[in-house]
C-alpha positions in Angstrom: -47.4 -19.5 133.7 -47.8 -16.9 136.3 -45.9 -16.3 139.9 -48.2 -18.8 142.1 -47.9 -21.7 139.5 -44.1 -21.6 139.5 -43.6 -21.3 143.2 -46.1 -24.7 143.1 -44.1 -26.1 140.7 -41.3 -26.0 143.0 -42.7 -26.7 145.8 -42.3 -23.5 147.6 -44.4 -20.8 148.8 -45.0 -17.9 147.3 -42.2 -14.3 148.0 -39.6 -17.5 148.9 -36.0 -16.2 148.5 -33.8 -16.4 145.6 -31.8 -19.3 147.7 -34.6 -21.0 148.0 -35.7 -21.5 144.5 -32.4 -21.9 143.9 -32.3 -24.9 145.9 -35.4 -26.0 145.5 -34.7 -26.7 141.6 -31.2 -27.9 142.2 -33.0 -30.9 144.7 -35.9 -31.5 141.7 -33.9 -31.1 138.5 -31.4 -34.2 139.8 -34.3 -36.3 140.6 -36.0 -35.4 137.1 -33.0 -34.9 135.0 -33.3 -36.9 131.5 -29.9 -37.9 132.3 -31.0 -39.6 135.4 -34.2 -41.1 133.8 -33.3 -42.0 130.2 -36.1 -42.8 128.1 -38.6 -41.6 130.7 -40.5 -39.1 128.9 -43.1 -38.0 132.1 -39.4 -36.9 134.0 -38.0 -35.2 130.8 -41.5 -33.5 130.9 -41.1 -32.4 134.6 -37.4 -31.3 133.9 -38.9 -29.1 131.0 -41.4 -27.7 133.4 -39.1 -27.0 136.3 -36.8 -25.4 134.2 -39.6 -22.9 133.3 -40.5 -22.0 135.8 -37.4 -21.4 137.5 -36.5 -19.4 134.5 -39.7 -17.2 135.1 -38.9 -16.7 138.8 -35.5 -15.9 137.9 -36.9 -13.3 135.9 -39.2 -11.5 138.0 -36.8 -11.4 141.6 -34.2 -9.4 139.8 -31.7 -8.5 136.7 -29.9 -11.0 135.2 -26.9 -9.4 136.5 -27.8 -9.3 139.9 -28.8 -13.6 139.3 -25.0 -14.1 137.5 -23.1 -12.3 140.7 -25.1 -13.8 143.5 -24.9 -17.5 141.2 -21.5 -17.3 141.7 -21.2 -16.1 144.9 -23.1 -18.9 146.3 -21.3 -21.3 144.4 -18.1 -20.1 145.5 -19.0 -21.0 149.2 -20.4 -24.0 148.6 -17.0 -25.2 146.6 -13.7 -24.0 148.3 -10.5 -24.1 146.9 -9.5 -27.5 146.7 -7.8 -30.2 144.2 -9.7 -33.6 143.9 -8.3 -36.7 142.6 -10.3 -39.6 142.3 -8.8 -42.9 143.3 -5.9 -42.2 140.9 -5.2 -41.0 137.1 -5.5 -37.5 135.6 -6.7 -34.7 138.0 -9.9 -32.5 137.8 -8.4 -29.3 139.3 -10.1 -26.8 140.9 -8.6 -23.6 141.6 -10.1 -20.0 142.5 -12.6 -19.7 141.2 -13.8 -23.2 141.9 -15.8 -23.9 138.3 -15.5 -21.1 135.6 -18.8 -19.7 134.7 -17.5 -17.5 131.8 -20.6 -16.2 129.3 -22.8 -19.2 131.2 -26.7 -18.0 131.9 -27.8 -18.8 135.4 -29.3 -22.1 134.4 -26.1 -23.5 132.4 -24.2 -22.0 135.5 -26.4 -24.8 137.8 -26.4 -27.3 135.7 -22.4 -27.7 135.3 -21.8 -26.9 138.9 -24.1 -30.2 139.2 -22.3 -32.0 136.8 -19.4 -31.1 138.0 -20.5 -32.9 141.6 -21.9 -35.9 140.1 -18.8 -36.4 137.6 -16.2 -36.6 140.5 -19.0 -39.0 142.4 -18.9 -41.4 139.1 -15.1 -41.0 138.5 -14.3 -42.1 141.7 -16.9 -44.8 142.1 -15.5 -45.9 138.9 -18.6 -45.6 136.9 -16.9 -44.6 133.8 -19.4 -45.3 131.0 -22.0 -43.4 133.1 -19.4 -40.7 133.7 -19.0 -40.5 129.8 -22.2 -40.0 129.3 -23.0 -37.4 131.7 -20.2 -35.0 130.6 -20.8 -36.1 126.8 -24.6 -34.6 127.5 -23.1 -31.6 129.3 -20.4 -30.6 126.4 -23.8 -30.8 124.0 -25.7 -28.3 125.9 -22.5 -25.7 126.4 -20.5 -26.6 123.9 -18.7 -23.3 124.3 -17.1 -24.2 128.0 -13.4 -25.8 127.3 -13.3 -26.6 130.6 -16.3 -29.2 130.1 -13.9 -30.3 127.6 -11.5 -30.8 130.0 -13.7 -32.6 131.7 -14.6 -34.6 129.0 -11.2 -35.8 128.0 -10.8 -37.0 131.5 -13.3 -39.1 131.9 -12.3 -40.7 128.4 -8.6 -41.0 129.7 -9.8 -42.9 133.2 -12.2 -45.2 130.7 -9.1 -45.8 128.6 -7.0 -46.7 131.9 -10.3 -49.2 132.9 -10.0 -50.8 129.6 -6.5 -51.6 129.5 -7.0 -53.7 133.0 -9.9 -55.8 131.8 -7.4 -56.5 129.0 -9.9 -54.5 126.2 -6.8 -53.5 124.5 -8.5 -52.1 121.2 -11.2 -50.8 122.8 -9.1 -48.7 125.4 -7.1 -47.1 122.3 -9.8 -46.1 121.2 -11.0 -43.9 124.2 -7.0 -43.2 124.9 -7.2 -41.1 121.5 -10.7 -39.3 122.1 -9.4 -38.1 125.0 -6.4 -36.5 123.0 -8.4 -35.5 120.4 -10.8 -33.9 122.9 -8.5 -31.6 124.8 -5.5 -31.6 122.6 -3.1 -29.1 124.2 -3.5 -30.3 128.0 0.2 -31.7 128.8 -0.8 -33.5 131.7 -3.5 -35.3 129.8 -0.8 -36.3 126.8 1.7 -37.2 129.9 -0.9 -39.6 131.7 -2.3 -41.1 128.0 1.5 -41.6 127.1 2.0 -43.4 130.3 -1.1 -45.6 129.8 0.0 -46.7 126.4 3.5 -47.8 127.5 1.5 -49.7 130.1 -0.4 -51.2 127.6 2.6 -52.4 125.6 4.2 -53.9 128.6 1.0 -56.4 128.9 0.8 -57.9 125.6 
């Protein structure tokens, strides 16, 4: 794979800027993501290849160092300081900085940034199962990150909360206690769980 190919790849002509590439795979990698086409192996192969390549120009504009700090610094302006809170239940705050990047290569950096976006889109549309799956596939590939784990437990919680009012009693304890078990020592999370549960005793 040489310089020419991976600019093709992407769409973009060759010497483009660092922003964008960067954006150029950000716009490709959601349309191709396996996440987005499950069980589509021609979009899981196009993923693969994008992801190459934008590796391989990532490599050649500058040190990784350089990538990391101006990663980050883009991401920062495009998320401000804010708290979001989809249509009720447990919060997904974001302070400053907006997403912690911690020990996260460029790529991992992108790809939970664009979770993180398409998580709060599926929480508040109230698409939990798809929610759970996207963060379930995101805490496999950086398994490291506790805030994905945050995440995670969320989007188990607001499942749980579903269940209880389509009356899935059993099924709702179930995700009620992966969330705990998932993020153990958040006291909001035990605080909002506790709450659901005495909700779901009142029903019955």
């Amino acid at each position: 794979m040489n310089l020419a190919e991976c600019y093709r790849i992407l769409g973009l002509e060759s010497g483009a800027s660092f922003d964008a590439i960067k954006a150029a795979y950000r716009r490709l990698a959601r349309r191709y993501h396996p996440d987005v086409n499950p069980g589509n192996q021609q979009a899981k192969d196009k993923f693969i290849e994008l992801t190459e390549a934008y590796r391989f120009l990532l490599s050649t504009i500058g040190s990784p160092e350089a990538t990391t700090q101006r990663a980050n610094q883009r991401t920062d302006r495009e998320n401000p300081p804010a708290t979001s809170e989809p249509s009720g239940g447990t919060r997904i705050t974001r302070k400053q900085p907006s997403i912690q990047f911690t020990n996260l290569s460029p790529l991992e950096q992108q790809l939970k940034a664009n979770s993180y976006q398409q998580l709060q889109q599926m929480l508040k549309e109230q698409r939990f199962p798809r929610a759970i799956a996207l963060v379930e596939g995101l805490a496999k590939r950086i398994p490291q990150d506790t805030e994905v784990k945050q995440w995670q437990a969320i989007a188990y919680q607001r499942w749980g909360r579903q269940l209880i009012q389509e009356r899935q009693f059993d099924k709702a304890r179930i995700y009620l206690k992966k969330a705990l078990r998932t993020d153990p020592h958040n006291r909001s999370l035990w605080a909002e769980v506790e709450r659901d549960f005495r909700y779901m005793e009142q029903l019955f």
